[in-house]
C-alpha positions as CSV (number, residue, x, y, z in Angstrom):
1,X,146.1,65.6,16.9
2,X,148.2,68.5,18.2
3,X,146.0,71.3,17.6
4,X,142.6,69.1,18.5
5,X,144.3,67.6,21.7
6,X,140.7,68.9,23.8
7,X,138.8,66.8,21.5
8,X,140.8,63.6,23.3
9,X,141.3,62.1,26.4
10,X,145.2,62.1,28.0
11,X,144.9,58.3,27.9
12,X,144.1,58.4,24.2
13,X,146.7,60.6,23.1
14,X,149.3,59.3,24.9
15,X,148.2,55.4,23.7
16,X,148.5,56.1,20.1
17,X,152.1,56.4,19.6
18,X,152.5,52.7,20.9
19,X,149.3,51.4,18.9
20,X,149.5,53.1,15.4
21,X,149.0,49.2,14.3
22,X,145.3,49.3,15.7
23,X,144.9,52.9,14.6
24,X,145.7,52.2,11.1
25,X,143.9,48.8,10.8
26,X,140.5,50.5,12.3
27,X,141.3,52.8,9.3
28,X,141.6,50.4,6.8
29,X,138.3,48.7,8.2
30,X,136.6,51.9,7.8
31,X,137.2,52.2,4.1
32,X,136.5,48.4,3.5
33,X,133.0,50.2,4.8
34,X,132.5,53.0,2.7
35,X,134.2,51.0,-0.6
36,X,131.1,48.9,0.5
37,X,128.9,52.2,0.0
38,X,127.7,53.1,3.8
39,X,127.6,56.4,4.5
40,X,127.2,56.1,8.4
41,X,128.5,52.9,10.2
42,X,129.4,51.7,13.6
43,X,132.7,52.2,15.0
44,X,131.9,50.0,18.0
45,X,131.1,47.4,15.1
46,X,134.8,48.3,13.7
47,X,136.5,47.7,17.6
48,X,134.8,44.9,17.5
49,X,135.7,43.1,14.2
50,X,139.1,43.9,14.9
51,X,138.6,42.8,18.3
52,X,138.0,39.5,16.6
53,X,140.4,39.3,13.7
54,X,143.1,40.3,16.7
55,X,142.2,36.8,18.8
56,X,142.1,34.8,16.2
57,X,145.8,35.9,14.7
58,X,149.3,34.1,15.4
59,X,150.7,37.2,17.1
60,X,147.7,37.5,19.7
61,X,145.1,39.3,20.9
62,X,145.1,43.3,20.8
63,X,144.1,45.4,24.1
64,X,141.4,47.4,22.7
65,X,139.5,49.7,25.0
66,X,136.0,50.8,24.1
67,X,136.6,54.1,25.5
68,X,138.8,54.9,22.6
69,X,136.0,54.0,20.3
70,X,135.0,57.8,19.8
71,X,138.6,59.3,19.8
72,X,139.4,56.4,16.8
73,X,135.8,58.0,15.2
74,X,137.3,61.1,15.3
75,X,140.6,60.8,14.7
76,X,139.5,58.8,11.2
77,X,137.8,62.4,10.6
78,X,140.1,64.5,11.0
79,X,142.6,62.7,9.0
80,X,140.1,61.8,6.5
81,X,137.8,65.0,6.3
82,X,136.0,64.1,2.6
83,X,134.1,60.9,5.0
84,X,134.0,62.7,8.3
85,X,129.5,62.0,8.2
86,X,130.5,58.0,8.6
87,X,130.4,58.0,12.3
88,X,127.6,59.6,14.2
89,X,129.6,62.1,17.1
90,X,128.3,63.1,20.2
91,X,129.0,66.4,22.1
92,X,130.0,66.2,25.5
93,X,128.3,68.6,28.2
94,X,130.4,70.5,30.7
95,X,128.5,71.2,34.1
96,X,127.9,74.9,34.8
97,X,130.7,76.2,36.9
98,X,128.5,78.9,38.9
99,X,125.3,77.0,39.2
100,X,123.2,77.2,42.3
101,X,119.6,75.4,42.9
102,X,117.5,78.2,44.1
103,X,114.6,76.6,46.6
């Protein structure tokens, strides 16, 4: 993630460390999906089944935020270019810095 930091939030990057456990199992649950043959899937689906598996374990539940949803999305590409088409990604608009309504 160090040369992609703009591509995550603050929150995000400094979560991970603490939570590679989630990070790797949303992996894992992404290639039980494309060993399955999707090409594109749901990573809100993926939170969510692991959101699930999490409650019903011994250790307890996992604090999963579904604002990291995209950052997990993309983090899965980048460290797994060859299925980076799974998730669908969204581009994020900046406002215009020098705009002015003109009446």
């Amino acid at each position: 993630m160090l040369y992609h930091d703009d591509e995550f939030s603050d929150e995000f990057i400094e979560w991970v460390p603490n939570n590679t456990h989630i990070v790797d199992a949303f992996i894992h649950e992404t290639f039980k999906i494309i060993r399955k043959g999707y090409t594109h899937y749901s990573g809100r689906t993926i939170l969510e089944v692991l959101r699930h598996h999490s409650a019903l374990s011994e250790s307890g539940q996992w604090k999963l935020n579904n604002n990291y949803v995209p950052y997990l999305c993309r983090l899965f590409a980048l460290t797994n270019p060859k299925y980076s088409d799974i998730f669908e990604y969204r581009v994020v608009k900046k406002p215009l810095q020098n705009f002015r309504l003109v009446a």
